[in-house]
C-alpha positions as CSV (number, residue, x, y, z in Angstrom):
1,X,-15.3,44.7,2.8
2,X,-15.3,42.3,-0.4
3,X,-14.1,39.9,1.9
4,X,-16.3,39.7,4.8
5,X,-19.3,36.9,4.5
6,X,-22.5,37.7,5.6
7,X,-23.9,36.0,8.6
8,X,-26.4,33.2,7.2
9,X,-23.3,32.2,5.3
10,X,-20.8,32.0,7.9
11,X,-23.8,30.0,9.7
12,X,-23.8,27.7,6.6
13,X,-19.8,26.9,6.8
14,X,-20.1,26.4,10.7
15,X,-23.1,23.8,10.3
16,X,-21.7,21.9,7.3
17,X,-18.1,22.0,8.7
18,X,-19.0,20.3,11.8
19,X,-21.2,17.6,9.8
20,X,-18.7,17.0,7.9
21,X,-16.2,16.6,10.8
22,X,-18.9,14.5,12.9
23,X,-19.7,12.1,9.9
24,X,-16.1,11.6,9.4
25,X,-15.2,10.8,12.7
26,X,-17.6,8.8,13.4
27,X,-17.6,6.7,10.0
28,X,-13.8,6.4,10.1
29,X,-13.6,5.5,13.9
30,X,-15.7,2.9,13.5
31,X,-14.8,1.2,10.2
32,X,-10.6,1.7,10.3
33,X,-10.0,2.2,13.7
34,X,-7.0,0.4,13.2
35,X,-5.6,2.7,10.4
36,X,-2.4,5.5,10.7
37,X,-3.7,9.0,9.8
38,X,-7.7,8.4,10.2
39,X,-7.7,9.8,13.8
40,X,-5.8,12.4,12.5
41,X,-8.2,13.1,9.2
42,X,-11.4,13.7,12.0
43,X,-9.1,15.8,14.0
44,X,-9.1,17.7,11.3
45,X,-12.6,17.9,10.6
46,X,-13.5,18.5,13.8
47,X,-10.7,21.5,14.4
48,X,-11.4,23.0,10.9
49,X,-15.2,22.8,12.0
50,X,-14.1,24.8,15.4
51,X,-12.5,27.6,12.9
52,X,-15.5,27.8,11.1
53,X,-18.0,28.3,14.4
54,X,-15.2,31.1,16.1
55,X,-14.9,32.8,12.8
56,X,-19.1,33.1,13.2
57,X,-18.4,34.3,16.7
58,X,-16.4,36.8,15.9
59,X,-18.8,38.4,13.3
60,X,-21.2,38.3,16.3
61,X,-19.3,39.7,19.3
62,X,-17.0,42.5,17.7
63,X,-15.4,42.9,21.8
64,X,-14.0,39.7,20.8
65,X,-13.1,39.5,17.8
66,X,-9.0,40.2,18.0
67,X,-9.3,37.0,19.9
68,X,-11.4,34.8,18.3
69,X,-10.0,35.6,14.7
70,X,-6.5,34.5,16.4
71,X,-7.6,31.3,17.7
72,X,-9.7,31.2,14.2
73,X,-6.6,31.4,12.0
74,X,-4.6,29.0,14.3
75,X,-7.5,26.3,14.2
76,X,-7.8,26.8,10.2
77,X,-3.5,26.3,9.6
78,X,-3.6,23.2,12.5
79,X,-6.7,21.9,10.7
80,X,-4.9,21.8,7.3
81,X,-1.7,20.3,8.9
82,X,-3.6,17.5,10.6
83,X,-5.5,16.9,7.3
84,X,-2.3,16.8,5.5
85,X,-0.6,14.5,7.5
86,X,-3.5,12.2,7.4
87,X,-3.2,11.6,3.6
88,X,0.7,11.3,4.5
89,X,0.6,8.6,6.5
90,X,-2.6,6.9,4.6
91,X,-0.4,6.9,1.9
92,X,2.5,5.3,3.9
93,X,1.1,4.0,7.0
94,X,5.0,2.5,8.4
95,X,6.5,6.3,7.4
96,X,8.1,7.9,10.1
97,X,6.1,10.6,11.6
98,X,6.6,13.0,14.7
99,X,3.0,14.3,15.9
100,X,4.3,17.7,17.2
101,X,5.8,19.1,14.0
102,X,2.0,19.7,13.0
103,X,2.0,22.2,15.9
104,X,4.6,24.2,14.5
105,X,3.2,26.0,12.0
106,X,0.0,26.6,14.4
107,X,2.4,28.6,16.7
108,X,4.7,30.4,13.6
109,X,0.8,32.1,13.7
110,X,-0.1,32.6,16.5
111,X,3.5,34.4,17.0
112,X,2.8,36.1,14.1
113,X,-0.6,37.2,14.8
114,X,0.6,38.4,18.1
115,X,3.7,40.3,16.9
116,X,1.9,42.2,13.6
117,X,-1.7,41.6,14.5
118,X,-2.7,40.2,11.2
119,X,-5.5,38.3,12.3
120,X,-7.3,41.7,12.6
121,X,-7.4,42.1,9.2
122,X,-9.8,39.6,7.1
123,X,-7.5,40.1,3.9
124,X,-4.5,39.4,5.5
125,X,-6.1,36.2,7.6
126,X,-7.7,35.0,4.8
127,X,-4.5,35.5,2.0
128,X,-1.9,33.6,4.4
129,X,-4.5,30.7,5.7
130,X,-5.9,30.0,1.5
131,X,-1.2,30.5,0.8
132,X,-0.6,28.0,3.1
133,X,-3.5,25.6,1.9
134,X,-2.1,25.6,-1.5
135,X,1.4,24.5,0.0
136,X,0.0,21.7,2.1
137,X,-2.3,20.2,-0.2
138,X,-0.1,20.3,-3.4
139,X,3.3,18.6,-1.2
140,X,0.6,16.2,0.0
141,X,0.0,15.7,-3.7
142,X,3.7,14.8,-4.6
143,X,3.8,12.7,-1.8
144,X,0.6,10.1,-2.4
145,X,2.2,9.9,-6.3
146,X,6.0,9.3,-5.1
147,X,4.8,6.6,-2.5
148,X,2.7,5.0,-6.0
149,X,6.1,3.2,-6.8
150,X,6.1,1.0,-3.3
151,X,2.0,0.7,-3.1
152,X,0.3,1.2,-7.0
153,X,-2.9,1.4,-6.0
154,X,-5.1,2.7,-8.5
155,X,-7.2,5.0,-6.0
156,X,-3.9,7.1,-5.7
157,X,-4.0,9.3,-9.1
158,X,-7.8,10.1,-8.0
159,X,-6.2,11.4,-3.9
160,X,-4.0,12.6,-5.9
161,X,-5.6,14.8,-7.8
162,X,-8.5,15.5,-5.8
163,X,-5.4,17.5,-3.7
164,X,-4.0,18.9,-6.6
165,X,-7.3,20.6,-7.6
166,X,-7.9,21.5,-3.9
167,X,-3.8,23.2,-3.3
168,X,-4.7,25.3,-7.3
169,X,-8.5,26.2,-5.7
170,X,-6.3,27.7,-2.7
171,X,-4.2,29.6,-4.8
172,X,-6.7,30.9,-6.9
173,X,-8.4,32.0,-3.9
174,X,-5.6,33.5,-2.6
175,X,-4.2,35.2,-5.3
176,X,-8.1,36.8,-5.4
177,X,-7.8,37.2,-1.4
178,X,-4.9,39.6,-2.2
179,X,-5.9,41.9,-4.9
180,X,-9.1,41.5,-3.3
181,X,-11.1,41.4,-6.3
182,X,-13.0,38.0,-7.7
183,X,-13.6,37.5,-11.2
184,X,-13.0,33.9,-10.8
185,X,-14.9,32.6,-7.7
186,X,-16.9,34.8,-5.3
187,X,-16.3,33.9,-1.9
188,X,-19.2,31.9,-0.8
189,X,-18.7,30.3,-4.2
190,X,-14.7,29.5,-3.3
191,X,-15.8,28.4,0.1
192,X,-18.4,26.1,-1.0
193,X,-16.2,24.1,-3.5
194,X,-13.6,24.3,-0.7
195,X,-16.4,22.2,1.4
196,X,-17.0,20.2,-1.5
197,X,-13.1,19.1,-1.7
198,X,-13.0,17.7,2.0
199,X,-15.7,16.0,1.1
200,X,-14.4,14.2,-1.8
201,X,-10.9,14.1,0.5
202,X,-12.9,12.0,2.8
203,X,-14.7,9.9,0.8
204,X,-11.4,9.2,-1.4
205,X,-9.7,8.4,1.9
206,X,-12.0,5.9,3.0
207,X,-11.7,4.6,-0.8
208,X,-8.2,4.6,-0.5
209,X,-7.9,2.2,2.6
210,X,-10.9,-0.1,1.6
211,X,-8.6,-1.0,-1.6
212,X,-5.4,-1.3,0.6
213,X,-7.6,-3.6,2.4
214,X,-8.8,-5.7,-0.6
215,X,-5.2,-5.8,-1.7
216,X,-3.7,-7.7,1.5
217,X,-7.1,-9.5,1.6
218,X,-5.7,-10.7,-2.2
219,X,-2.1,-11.2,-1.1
220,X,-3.5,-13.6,2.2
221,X,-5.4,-16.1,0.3
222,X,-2.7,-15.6,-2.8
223,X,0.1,-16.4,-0.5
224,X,1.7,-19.1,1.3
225,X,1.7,-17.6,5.2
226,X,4.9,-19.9,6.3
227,X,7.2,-19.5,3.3
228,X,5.9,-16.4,1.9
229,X,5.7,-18.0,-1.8
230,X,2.5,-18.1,-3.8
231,X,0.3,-21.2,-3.4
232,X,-1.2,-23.3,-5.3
233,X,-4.3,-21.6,-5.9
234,X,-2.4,-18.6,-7.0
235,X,-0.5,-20.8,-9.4
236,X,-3.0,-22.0,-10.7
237,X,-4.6,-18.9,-11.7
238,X,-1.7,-16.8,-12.6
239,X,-0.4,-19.5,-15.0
240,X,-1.6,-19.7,-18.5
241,X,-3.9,-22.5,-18.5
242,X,-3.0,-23.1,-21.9
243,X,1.0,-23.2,-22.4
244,X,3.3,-22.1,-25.3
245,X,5.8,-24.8,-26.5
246,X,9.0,-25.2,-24.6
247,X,7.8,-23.9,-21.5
248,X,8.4,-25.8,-19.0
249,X,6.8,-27.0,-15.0
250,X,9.1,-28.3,-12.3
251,X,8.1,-30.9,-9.3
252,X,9.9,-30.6,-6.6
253,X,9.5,-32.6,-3.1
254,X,11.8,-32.5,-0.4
255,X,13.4,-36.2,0.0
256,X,12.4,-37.9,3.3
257,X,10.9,-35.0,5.0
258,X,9.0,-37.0,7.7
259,X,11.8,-38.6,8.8
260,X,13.3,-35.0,9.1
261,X,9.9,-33.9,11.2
262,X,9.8,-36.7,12.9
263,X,14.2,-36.4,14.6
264,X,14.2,-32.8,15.0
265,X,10.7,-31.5,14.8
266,X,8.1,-29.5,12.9
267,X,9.4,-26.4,13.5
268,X,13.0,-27.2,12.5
269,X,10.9,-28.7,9.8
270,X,9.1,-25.0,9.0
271,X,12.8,-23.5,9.0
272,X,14.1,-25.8,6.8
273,X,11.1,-25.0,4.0
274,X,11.6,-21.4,4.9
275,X,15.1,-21.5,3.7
276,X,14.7,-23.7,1.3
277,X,12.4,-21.8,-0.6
278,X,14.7,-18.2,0.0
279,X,17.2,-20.4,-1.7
280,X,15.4,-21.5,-5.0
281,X,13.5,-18.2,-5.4
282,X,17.3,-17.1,-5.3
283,X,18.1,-19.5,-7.8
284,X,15.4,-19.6,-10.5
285,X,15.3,-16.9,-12.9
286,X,13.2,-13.8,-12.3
287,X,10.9,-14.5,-14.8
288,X,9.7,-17.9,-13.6
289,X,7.6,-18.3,-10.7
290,X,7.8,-20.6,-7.5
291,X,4.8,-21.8,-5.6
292,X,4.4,-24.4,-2.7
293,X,1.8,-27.3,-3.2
294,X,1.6,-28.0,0.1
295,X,3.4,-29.9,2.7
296,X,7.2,-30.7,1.7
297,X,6.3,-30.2,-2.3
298,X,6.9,-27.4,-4.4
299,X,5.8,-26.4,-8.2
300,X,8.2,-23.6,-10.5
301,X,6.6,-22.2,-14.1
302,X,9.7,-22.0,-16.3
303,X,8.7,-19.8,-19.3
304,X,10.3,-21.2,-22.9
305,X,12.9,-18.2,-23.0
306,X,14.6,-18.9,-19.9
307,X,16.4,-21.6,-21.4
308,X,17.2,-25.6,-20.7
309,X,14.2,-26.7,-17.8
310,X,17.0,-29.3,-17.3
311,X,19.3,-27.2,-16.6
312,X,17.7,-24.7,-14.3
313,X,15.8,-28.4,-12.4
314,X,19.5,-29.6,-11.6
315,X,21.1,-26.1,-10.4
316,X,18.2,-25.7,-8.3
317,X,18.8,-29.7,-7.0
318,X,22.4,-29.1,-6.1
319,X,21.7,-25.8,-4.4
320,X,19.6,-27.3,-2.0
321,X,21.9,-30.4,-1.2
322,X,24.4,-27.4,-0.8
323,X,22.3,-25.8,2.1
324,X,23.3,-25.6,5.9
325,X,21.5,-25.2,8.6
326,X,23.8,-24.6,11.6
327,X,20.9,-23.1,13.7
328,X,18.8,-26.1,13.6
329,X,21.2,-28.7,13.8
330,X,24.7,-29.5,11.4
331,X,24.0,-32.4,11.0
332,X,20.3,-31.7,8.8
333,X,20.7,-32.4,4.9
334,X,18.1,-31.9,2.8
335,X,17.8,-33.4,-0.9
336,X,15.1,-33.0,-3.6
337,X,13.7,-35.0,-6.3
338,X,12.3,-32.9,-9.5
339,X,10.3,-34.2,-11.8
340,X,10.4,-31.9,-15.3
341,X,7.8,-32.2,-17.8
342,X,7.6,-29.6,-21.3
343,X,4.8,-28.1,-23.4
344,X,4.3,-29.0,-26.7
345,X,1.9,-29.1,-29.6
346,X,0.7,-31.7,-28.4
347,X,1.0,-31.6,-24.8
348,X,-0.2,-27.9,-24.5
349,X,-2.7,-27.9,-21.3
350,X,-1.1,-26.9,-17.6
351,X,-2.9,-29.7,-16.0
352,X,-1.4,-32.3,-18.8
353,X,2.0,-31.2,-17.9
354,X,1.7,-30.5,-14.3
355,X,0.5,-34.2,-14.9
356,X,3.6,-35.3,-16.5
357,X,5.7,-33.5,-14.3
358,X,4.5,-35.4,-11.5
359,X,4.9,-38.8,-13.0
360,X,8.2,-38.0,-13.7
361,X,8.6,-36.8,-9.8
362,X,7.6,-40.0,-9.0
363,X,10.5,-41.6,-11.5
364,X,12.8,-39.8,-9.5
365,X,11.8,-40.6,-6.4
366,X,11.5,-44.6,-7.0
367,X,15.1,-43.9,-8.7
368,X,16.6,-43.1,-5.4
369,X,15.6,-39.6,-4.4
370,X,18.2,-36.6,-5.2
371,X,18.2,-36.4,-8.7
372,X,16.3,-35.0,-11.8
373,X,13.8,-36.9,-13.9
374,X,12.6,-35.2,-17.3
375,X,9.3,-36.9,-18.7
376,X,10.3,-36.1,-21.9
377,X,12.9,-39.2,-22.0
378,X,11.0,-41.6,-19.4
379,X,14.1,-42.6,-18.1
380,X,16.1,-41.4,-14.5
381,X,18.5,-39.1,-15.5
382,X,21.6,-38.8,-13.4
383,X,21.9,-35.4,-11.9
384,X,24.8,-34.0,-13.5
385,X,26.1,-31.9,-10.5
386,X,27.5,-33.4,-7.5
């Protein structure tokens, strides 16, 4: 039959299979141990390479060969399920995910094989297990691209479509599988590129997490760990250095904060920063961005389109005398003193500004804490609310 493979070839599948399943477990055991779906990816390998070495077996030993080309079939839809939800759970390693539903279409199989007895013939085994490829590999498709909205991670449109062009080779083959003709891809040649695919799958995979990796290795050092806010570094470097006129950079600094430490504690003091800085973030517009300094001080960018700096400095200043904190204690308050500096023609440098910002923090603070200082006039300004 056009579909039957020739020993030395079936040999060939077998042995690369099982190198391919034995250099992805071991590479990926060792390297993301640690990592949703990779144990599930070698499964794969290594059932998929099983397949491969009963369907040999059952060229070999025709008495067995009802049997083995059952358990062959089964291995070869489990394989694909596993490999499937690997990507699945790469992609979204917090999804929800119930390990037996992988079994179920390994037993829909087996049932059927049982009941019709299509594992005896190789058109039939080799149409539904190349069908059912093409579904599993083109849903895992849509699913790495939908989850590109909550992770964009450039790796993605290559997974992506490395599985697309893996679920059309399926269909191709088995749309050829069921006419049983090939005038596209012979079927050592369709098998081949089909070993060729798991191996890009694998290496993409391993792609795929290193970048995840890089990304929350980026996020850490980016990435105040109490507050959650971006730190100074990441201020520093996500800021223009040079500024357009009438933006604007807020000092803030949390009025007698060691005295605050000192009564009820540093970690009431670490609660009261935490909500704190949920309340300006809340309050500043959503194209300015908040950063902590360090310690009790905080730094806001306030592009020139958001409006008055004055404005936005003294809502932010009344919002947090305005805070609670009944779970600490009722009888915390908490004030800050801003210090506002703008840029200008002449004044156009970050680190000018953030210097004039500061001296005018200072103002405020030596004017008796609580209120808003702007550099621009050198003079205290009384805070306007409250």
């Amino acid at each position: 039959m056009a579909t039957e493979l020739d020993l030395p070839t079936v040999l060939f599948l077998q042995k690369t299979s099982y190198i391919a399943g034995a250099v992805t477990l071991g590479y990926l055991r060792l390297s993301f141990s640690g990592e949703r779906g990779v144990g599930l990816l070698a499964a794969s390998f290594l059932i998929l390479a099983a397949g491969s070495t009963l369907a040999g077996y059952a060229e070999l030993y025709p008495a067995l060969y009802g049997v083995l080309s059952l358990i062959n079939i089964a291995f070869g839809v489990l394989g694909y399920c596993l490999l499937s939800a690997a990507f699945v759970l790469v992609s979204k390693p917090k999804r929800k995910f119930h390990p037996w539903l992988v079994f179920v279409p390994m037993l829909g199989i087996l049932f059927a094989g049982l009941v019709t007895q299509l594992h005896l013939n190789n058109t039939y085994r080799a149409v539904t297990f190349t069908s059912l490829g093409f579904l599993a590999f083109a849903a895992t498709a849509v699913v790495v691209m939908r989850d590109a909205r909550r992770e964009p991670l450039p790796i993605r449109k290559l997974v992506a479509g490395t599985l697309a062009a893996t679920s059309l080779l399926s269909l191709a083959m088995a749309i050829e599988f069921c006419f049983n003709t090939f005038p596209i891809l012979g079927v050592v040649d369709g098998f081949s590129l089909m070993i060729i695919s798991k191996f890009v799958l694998a290496v993409s995979i391993v792609i795929f997490i290193s970048e995840r990796q890089q990304t929350e290795i980026r996020q850490l050092a980016n990435r105040d760990p109490l507050t959650g806010l971006y730190n100074r570094r990441a201020f520093g470097e996500i800021v223009p250095s040079s500024l357009q006129e009438g933006d604007a950079i807020l000092f803030l600094d949390i009025d007698h904060f060691k005295q605050l430490n000192d009564h009820f504690g540093h970690a009431a003091g670490d609660q009261v920063l935490v909500m704190m800085a949920q309340a300006i973030q809340s309050t500043t517009p959503s194209s300015a961005l908040l950063a902590r300094q360090g310690g009790e001080e905080f730094v806001v960018f306030l592009p020139a389109e958001v409006g008055d700096a004055k404005l936005h400095a003294e809502r932010i200043r009344k919002t947090v005398a305005d805070l609670h904190f009944p779970a600490i204690a009722s009888e915390i308050k908490v004030t800050i003193s801003v210090g506002i500096a703008r840029a200008s023609r002449q004044r156009a440098g970050l680190s000018e500004v953030c210097r004039q910002a500061d001296r005018a923090l200072y103002l405020a603070k030596t004017g008796g804490r609580n209120r808003v200082c702007d550099a621009d006039h050198n003079t205290l300004q009384q805070a306007s609310f409250g």
